[in-house]
N, C-alpha and C positions, 0 to 999 in steps of 0.2 A: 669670485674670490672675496674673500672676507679675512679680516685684521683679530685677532684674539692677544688678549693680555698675557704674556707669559709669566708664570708664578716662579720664582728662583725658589728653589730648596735649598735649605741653610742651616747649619751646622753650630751648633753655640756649644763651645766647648771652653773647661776652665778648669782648676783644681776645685773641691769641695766647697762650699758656704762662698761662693765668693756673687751668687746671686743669678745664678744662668737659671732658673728653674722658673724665677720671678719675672728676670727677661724675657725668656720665651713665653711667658702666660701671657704677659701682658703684653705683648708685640702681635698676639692668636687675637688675641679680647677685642684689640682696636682695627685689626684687620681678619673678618672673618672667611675670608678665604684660605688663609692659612692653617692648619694642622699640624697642631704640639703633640710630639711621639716624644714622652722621657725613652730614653732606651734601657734603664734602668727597671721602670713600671712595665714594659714591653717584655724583659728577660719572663721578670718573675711571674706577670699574667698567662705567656706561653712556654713558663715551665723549657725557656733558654739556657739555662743551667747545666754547668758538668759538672762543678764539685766544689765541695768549699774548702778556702783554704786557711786552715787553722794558723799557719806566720801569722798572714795578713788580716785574719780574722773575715777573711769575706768570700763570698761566692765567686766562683771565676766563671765568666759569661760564654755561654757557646756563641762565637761572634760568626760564626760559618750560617748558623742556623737563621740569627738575627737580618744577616745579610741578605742572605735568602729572601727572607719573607718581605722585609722592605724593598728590595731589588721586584720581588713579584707582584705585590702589592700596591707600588706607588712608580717605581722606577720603567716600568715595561709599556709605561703609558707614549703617547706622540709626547706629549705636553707636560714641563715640569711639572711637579705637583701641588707646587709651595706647601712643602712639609718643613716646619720646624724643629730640628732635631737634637737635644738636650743629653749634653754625655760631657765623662771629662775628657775627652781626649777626641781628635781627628779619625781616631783607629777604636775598634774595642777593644779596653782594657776592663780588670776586673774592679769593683767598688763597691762599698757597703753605707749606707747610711750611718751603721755605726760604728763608729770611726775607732780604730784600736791606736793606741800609742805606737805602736811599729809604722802603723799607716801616718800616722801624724808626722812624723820623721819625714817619711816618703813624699809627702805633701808639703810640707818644704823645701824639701831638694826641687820640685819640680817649680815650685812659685820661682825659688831663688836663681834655678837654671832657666828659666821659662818652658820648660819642655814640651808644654801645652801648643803652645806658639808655635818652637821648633817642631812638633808633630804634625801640625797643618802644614803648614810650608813647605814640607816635603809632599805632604799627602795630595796637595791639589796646588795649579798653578799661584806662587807670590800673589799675583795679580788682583786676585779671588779673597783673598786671607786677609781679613779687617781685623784690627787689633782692637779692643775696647776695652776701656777701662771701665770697670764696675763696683767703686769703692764709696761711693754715697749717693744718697737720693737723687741730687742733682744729677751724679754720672748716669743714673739709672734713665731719668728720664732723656737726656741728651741721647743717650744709648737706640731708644725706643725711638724719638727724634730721628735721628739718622737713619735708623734702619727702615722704616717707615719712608724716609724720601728716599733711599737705595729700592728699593719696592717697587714706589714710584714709578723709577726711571728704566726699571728692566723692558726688554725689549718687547713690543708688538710682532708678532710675526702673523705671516700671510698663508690663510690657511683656503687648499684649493676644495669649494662646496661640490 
């Protein structure tokens, strides 16, 4: 019997520009065992898409499809994957790079209600659900700090040869 590192799969999710893209690169960069999946880069490379929608000015995501493929892809294995997974929300929701004034609205309500927050916390045990703040260079690298000794500390499990 033999001991293997187990990689946690993690989820960085937040409203727009608030720097989760730069967090997960650089969280990939310094531990390369890790794997940055934008879920956003993922729609549009496999053509995940069901239709755009002109309110919100953006593409609305097939998240059935998304799910799929990650699920097949990374999730079906013995062994977490350590995939870092880059999206604004816990669930799929739809997003656009470029941001429409409707959306901008929307993107407040959710900073001001935390929604992001509240969408984790249901989605997966409290326990699991790290809050970070990502509002200056310093947070950023304390951020990358942390999650790096959360890494760390993920469990060995016993794996029978």
């Amino acid at each position: 019997m033999s001991s293997k590192k187990q990689l946690p799969n993690i989820i960085i999710c937040g409203t727009p520009s608030v720097g989760k893209s730069r967090l997960c690169q650089e969280l990939c960069s310094l531990n390369k065992l890790l794997k940055y999946i934008n879920i956003n880069d993922l729609a549009t490379q496999n053509k995940y898409l069901l239709e755009y929608d002109e309110e919100n000015q953006c593409e609305i995501l097939d998240d059935d499809a998304i799910n799929d493929y990650i699920y097949g892809t990374y999730f079906q294995k013995l062994l977490p994957s350590g995939i870092v997974i880059d999206y604004h929300s816990a669930g799929i929701i739809p997003d656009n790079n470029h941001i429409h004034e409707k959306k901008i609205e929307q993107i407040i309500q959710f900073e001001n209600f935390q929604v992001c927050l509240h969408e984790a916390r249901e989605a997966f045990d409290e326990s699991i659900v790290h809050e970070l703040i990502n509002e200056t260079e310093n947070d950023l690298k304390n951020n990358i700090k942390y999650l790096l000794k959360w890494i760390d500390r993920w469990p060995l499990i016993d794996i029978i040869d």
